[in-house]
C-alpha positions as a Markdown table, in Angstrom:
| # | Residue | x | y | z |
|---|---|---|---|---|
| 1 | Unk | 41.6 | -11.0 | 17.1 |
| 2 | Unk | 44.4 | -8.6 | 18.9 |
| 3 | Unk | 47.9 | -9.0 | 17.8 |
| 4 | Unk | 50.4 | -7.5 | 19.5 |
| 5 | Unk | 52.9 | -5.0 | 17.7 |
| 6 | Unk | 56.2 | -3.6 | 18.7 |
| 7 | Unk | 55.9 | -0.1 | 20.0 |
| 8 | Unk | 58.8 | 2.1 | 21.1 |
| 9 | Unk | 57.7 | 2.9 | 24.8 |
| 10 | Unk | 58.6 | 6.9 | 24.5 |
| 11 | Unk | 57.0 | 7.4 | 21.3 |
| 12 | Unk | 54.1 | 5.0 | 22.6 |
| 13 | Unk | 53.9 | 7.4 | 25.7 |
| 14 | Unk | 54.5 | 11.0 | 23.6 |
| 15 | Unk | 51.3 | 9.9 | 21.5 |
| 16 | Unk | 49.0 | 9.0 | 24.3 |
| 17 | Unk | 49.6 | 12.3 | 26.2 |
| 18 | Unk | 49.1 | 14.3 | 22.7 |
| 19 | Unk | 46.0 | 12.4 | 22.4 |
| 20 | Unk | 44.7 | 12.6 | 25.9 |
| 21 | Unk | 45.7 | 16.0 | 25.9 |
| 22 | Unk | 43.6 | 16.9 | 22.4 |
| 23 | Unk | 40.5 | 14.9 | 24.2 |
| 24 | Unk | 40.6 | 17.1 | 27.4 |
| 25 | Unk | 41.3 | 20.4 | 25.5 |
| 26 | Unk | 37.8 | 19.4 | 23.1 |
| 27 | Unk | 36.0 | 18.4 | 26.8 |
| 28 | Unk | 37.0 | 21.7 | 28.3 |
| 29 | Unk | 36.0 | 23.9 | 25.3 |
| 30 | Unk | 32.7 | 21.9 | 24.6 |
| 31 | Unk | 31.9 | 22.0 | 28.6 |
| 32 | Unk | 32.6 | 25.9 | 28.6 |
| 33 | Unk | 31.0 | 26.6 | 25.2 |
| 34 | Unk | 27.5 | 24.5 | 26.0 |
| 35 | Unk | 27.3 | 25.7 | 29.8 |
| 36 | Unk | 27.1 | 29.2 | 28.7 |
| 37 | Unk | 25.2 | 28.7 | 25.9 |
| 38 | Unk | 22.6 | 26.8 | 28.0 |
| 39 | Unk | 23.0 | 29.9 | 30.6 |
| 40 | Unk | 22.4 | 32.6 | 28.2 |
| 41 | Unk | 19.1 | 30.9 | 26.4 |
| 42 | Unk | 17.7 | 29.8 | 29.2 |
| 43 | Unk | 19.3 | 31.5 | 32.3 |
| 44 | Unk | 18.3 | 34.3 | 34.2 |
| 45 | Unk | 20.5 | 37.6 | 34.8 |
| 46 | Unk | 21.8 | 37.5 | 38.4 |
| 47 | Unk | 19.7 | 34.1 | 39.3 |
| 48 | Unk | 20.9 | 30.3 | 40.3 |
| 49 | Unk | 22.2 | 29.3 | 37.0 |
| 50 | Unk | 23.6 | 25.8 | 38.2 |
| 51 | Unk | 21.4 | 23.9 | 36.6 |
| 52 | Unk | 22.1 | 25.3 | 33.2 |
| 53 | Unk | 25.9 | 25.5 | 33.9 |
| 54 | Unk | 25.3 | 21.5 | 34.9 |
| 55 | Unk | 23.5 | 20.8 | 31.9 |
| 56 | Unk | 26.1 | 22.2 | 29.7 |
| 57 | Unk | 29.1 | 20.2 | 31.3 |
| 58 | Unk | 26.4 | 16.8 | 31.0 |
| 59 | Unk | 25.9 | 17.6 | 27.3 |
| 60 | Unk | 29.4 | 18.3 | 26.9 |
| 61 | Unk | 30.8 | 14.8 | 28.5 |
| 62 | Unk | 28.0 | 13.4 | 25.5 |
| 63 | Unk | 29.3 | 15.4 | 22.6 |
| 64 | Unk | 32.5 | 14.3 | 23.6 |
| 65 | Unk | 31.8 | 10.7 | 23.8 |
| 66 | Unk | 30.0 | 10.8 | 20.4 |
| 67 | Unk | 33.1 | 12.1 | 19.2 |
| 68 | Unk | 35.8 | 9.9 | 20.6 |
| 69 | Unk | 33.7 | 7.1 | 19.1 |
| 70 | Unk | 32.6 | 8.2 | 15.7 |
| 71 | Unk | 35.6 | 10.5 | 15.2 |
| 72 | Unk | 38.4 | 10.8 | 17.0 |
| 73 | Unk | 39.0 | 6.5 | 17.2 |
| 74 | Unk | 40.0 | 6.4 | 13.8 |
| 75 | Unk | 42.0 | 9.3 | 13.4 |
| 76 | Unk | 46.5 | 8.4 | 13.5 |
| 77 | Unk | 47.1 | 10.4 | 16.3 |
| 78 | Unk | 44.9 | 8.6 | 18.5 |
| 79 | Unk | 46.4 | 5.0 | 17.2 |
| 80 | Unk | 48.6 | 4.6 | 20.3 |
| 81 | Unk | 46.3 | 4.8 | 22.6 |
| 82 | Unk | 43.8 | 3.1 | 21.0 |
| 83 | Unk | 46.6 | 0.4 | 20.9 |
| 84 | Unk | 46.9 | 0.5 | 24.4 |
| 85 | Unk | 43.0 | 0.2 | 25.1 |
| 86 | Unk | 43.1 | -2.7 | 22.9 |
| 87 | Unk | 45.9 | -4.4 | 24.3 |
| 88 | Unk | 44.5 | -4.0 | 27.8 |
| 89 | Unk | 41.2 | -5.0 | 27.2 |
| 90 | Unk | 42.7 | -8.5 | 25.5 |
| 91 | Unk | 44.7 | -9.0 | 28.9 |
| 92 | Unk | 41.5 | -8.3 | 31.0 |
| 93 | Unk | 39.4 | -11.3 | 28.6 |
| 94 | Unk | 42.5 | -13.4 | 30.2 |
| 95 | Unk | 42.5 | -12.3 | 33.8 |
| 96 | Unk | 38.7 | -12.8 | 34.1 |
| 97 | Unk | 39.3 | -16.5 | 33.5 |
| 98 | Unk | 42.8 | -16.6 | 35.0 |
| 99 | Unk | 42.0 | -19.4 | 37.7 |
| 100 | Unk | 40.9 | -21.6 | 35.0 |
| 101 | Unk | 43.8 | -20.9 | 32.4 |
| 102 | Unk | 46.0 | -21.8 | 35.6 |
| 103 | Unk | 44.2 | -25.4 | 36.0 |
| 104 | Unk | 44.2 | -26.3 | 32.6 |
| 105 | Unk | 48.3 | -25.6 | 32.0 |
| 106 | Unk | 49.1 | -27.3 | 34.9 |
| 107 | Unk | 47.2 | -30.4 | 33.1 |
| 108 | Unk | 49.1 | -29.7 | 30.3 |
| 109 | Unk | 46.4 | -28.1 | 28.1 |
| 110 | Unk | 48.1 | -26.8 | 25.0 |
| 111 | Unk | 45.3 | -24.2 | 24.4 |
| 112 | Unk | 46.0 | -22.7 | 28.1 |
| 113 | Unk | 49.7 | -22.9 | 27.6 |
| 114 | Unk | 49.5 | -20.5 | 24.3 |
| 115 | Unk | 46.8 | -18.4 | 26.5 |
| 116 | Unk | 49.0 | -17.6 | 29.0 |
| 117 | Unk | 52.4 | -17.2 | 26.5 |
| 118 | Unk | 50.1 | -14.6 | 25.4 |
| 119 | Unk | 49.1 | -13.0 | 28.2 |
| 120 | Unk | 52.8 | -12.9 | 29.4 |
| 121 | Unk | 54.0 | -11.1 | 26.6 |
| 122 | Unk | 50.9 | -9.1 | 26.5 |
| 123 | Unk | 51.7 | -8.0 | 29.8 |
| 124 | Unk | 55.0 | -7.7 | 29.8 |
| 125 | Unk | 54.4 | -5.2 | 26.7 |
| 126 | Unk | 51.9 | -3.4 | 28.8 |
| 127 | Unk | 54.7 | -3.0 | 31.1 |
| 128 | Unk | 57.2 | -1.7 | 29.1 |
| 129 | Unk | 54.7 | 1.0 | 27.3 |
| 130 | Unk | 53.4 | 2.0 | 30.7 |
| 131 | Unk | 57.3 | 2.4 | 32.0 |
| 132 | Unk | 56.6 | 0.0 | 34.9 |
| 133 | Unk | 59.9 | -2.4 | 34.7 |
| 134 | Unk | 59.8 | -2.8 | 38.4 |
| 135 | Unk | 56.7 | -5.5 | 38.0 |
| 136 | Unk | 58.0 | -6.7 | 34.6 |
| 137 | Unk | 61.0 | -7.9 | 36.7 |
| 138 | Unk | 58.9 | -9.6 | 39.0 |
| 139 | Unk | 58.2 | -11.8 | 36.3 |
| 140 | Unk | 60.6 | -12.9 | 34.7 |
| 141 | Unk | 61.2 | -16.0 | 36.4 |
| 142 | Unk | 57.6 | -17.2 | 35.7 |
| 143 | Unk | 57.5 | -16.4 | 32.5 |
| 144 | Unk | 60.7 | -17.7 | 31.5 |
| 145 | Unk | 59.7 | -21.5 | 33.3 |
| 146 | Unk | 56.5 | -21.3 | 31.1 |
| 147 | Unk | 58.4 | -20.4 | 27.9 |
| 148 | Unk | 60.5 | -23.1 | 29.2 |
| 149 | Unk | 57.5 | -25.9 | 29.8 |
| 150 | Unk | 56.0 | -24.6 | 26.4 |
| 151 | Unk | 59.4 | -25.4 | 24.2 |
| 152 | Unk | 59.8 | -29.2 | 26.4 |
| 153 | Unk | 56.1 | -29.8 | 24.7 |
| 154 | Unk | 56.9 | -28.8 | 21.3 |
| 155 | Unk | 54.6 | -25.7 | 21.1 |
| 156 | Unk | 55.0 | -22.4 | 19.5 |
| 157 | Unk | 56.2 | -19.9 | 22.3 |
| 158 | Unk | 55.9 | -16.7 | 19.9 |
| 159 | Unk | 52.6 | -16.3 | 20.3 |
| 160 | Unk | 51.7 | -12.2 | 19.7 |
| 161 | Unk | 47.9 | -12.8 | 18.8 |
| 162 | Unk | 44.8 | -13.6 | 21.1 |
| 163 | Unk | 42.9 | -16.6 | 19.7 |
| 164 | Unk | 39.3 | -16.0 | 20.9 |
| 165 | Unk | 38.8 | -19.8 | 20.8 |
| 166 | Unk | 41.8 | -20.7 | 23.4 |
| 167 | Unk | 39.3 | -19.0 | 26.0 |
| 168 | Unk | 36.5 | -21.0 | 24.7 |
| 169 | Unk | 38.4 | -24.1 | 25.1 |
| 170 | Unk | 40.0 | -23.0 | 28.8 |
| 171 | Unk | 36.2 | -22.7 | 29.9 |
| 172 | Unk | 34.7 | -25.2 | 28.3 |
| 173 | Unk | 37.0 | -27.6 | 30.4 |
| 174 | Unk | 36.6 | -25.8 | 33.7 |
């Protein structure tokens, strides 16, 4: 279940470009390292060495993956952006079934309503870490009418985590 936490959009972008920045420095070496290891043990002095030079950068986009999974995830200085991944990949679970959230509030579906309270915030975090406040203004007016429609119901409009079983429910009914 992804909750969303309160991140200070400079410090949220600062980490992610020391982090993508660490990951691209580790490719580059690892690509440069393998290639001409590949081209010295099984290259040939003045010949077409492509292939080995190819291999290396292949093994290298591996090595690296292995390592962003089993090593570099975990690790603090990769928590913003794993943050962001997270939070972007909790907003994508709600777009892919966006058409059917959208019936189900406008029949007054209290599941659907706290879906898309989430994804508005959700979003309008996303926003605000990415720097984008031009599209965060654009909306404001809807998100402020559904905040609005949730509070004439009675329902909780702080709602920072992502129940997996609002989508359930929001296709179930569809």
């Amino acid at each position: 279940m992804f909750e969303i936490k309160p991140w200070n959009p400079e410090t949220f972008r600062q980490q992610t470009r020391r982090s993508t920045l660490i990951i691209a420095v580790t490719f580059i070496a690892l690509a440069m390292a393998l290639s001409t290891l590949a081209v010295m043990v099984f290259g040939e002095p003045g010949g077409d060495n492509f292939r080995y030079n190819l291999g290396g950068v292949i093994a290298a986009v591996v090595v690296s993956a292995a390592l962003m999974k089993f090593k570099f995830w975990s690790q603090p200085w990769m928590a913003a952006a794993v943050y962001g991944w997270q939070l972007k990949r909790s907003l994508m679970s709600v777009t892919n079934v966006m058409h059917q959230v959208t019936d189900a509030v406008q029949a007054g579906n209290p599941s659907a309503m706290k879906l898309l309270r989430f994804y508005h915030l959700g979003l309008a975090q996303m926003h605000q870490l990415d720097g984008n406040t031009s599209s965060l203004s654009q909306m404001v007016h809807e998100m402020d009418q559904h905040k609005a429609n949730m509070e004439a119901q009675g329902l909780e409009t702080e709602q920072s985590r992502l129940n997996p079983e609002w989508i359930a429910v929001v296709k179930a009914k569809a």
